[in-house]
Short mmCIF file of the C-alpha atoms (twelve columns), coordinates in Angstrom:
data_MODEL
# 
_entry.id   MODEL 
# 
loop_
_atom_site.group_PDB 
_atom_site.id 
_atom_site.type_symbol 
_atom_site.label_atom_id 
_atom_site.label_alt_id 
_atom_site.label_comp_id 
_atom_site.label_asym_id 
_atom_site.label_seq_id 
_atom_site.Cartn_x 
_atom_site.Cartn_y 
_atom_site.Cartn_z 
_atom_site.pdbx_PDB_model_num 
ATOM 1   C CA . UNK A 1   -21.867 1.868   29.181  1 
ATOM 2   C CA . UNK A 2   -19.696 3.696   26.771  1 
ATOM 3   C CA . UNK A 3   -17.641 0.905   26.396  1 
ATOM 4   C CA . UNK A 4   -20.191 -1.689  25.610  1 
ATOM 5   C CA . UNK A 5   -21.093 0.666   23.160  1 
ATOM 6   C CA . UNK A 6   -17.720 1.078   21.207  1 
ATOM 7   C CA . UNK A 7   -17.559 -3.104  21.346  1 
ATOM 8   C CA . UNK A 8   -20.919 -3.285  19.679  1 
ATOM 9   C CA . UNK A 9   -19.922 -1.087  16.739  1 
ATOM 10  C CA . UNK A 10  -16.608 -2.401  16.564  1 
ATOM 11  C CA . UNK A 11  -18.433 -6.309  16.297  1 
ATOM 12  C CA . UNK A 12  -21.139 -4.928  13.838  1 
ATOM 13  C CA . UNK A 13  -18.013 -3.442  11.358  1 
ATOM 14  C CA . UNK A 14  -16.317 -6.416  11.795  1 
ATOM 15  C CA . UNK A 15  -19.629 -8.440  10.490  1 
ATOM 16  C CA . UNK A 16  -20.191 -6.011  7.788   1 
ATOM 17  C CA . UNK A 17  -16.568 -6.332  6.693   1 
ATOM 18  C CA . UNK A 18  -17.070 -10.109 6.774   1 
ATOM 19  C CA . UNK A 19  -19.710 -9.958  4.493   1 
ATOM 20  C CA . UNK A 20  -18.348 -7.948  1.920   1 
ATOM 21  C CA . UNK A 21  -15.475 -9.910  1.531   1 
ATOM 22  C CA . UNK A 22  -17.327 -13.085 1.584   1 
ATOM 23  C CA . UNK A 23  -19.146 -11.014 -1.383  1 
ATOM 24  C CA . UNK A 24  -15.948 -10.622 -3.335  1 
ATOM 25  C CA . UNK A 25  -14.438 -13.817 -2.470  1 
ATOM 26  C CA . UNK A 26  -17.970 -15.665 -3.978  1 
ATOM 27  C CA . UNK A 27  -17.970 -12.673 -7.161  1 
ATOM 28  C CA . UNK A 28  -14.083 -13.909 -8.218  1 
ATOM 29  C CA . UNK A 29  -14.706 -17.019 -7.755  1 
ATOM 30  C CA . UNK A 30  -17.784 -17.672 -9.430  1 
ATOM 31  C CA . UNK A 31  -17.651 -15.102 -11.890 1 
ATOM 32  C CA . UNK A 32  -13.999 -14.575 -12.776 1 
ATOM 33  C CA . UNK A 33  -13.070 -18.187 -12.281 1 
ATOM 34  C CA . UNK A 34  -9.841  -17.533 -9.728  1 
ATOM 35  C CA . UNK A 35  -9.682  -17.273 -5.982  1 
ATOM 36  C CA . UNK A 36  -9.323  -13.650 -4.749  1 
ATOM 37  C CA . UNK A 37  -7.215  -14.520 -1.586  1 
ATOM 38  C CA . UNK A 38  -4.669  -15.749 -4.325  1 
ATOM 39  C CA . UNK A 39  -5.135  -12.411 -6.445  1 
ATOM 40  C CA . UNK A 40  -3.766  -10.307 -3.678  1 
ATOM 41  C CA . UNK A 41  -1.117  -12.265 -3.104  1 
ATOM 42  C CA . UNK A 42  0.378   -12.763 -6.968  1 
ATOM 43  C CA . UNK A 43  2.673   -11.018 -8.437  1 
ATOM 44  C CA . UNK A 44  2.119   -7.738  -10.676 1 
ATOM 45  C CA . UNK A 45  1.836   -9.186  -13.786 1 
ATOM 46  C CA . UNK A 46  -0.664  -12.059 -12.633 1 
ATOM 47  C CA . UNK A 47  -2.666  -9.243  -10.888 1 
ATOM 48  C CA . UNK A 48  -2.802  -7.282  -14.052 1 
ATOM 49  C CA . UNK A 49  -4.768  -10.503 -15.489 1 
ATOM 50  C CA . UNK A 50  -6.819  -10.666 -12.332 1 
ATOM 51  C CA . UNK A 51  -7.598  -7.252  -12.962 1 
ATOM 52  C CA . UNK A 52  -8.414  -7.386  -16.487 1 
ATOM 53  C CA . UNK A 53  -10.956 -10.553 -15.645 1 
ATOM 54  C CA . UNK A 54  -12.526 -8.485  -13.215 1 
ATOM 55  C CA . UNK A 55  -12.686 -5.676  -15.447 1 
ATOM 56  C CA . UNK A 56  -14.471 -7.951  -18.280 1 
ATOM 57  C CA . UNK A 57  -16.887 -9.155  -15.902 1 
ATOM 58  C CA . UNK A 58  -18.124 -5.780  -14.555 1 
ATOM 59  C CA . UNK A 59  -18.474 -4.375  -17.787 1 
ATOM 60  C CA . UNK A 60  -20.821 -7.740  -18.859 1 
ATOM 61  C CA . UNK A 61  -22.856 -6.622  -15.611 1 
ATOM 62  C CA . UNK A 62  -23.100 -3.068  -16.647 1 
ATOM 63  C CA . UNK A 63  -24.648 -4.533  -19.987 1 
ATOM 64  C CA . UNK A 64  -26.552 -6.765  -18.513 1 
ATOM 65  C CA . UNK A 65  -28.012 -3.765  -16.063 1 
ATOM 66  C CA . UNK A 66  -28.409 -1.297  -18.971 1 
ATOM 67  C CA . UNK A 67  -30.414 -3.925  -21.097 1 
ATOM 68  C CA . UNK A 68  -32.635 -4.861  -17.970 1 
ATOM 69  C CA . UNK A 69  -31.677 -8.957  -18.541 1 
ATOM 70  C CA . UNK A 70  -33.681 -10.379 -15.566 1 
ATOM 71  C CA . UNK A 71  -30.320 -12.110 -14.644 1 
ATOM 72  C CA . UNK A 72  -28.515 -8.690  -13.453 1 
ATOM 73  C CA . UNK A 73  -27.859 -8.746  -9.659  1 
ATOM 74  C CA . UNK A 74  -26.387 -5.260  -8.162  1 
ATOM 75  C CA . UNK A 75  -25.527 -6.679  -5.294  1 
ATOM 76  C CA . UNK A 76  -22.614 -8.947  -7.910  1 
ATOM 77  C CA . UNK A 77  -21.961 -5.898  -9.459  1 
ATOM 78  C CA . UNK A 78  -21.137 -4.533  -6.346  1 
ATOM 79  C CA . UNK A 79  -18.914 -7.078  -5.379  1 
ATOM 80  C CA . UNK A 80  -16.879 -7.162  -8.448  1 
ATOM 81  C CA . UNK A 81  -16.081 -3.169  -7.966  1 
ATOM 82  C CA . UNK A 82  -14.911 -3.863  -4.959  1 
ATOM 83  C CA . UNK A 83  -13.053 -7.136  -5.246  1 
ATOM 84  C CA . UNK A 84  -11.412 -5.105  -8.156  1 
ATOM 85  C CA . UNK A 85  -10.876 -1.987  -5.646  1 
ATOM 86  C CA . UNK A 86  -9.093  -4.305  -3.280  1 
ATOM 87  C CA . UNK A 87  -6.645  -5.330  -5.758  1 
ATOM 88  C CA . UNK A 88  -5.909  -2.174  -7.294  1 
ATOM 89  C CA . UNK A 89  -5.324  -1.099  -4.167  1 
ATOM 90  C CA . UNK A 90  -2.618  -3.634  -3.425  1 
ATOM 91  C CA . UNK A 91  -0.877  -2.897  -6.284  1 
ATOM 92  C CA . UNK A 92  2.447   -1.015  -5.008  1 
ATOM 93  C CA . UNK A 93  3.205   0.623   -8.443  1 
ATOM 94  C CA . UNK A 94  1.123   1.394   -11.673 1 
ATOM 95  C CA . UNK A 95  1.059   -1.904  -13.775 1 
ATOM 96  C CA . UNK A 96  1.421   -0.523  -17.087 1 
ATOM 97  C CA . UNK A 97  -1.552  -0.752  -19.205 1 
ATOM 98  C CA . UNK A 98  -3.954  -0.557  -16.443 1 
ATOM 99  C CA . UNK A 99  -6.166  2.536   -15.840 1 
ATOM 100 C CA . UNK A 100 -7.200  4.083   -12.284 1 
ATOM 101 C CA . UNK A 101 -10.117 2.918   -10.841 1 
ATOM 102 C CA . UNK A 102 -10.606 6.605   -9.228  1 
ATOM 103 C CA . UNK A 103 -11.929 9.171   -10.850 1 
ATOM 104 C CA . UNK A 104 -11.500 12.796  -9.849  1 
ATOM 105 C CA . UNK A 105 -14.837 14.421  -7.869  1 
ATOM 106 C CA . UNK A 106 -16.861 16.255  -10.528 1 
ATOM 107 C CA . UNK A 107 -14.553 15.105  -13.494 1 
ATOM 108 C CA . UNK A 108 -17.699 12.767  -14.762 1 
ATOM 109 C CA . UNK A 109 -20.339 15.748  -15.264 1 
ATOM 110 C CA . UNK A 110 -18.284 17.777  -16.656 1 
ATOM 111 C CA . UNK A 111 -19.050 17.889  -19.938 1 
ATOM 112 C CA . UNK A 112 -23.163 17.249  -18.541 1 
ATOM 113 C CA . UNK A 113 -22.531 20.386  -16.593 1 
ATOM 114 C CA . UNK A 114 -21.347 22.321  -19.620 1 
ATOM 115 C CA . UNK A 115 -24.337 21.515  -21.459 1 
ATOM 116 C CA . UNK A 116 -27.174 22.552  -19.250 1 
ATOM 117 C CA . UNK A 117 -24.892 26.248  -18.810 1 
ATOM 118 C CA . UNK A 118 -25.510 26.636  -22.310 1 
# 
């Protein structure tokens, strides 16, 4: 029984991981204009371009979401992050000019904490 459990989670991660990078495959493709499958595979300075497409598009979603335009979609939004997470994270060395997607736990609210100890 345990083991028919452990397939069915295994199968169900497998379809969830299927559908996020069918996500991210659609988001670059649509969006950004370039084929993500191709992304990972380019070299450092065509990533760097990838990235910066990427990068353009998420921040005309954020604007889009901040403004409340009725044609805002989280679930895109969502894709792009992690389309761009994917290749940031197959970049072996910094490419320079390009910031870290990851931000340090708590580094955000700092300054928000700050305030409300005043």
């Amino acid at each position: 029984m345990r083991h028919l459990e452990t397939e069915a989670r295994l199968f169900a991660e497998g379809k969830l991981e299927a559908v996020e990078h069918a996500g991210q495959l659609a988001a670059a493709s649509l969006i950004c204009g370039f084929d993500l499958e191709t992304a990972l595979k380019a070299v450092p300075e065509q990533k760097a371009r990838f990235i910066q497409r990427i990068r353009r598009a998420i921040e005309r979603e954020r604007l889009k979401g901040t403004g409340r335009h009725w044609s805002y979609d989280l679930n895109r939004h969502i894709a792009l992050k992690q389309a761009l997470d994917r290749l940031l994270g197959t970049i072996a060395a910094p490419v320079s000019g390009l910031r870290s997607a990851a931000v340090p736990h708590g580094a955000a609210n700092e300054n928000g904490a700050r305030r409300r100890r005043r």
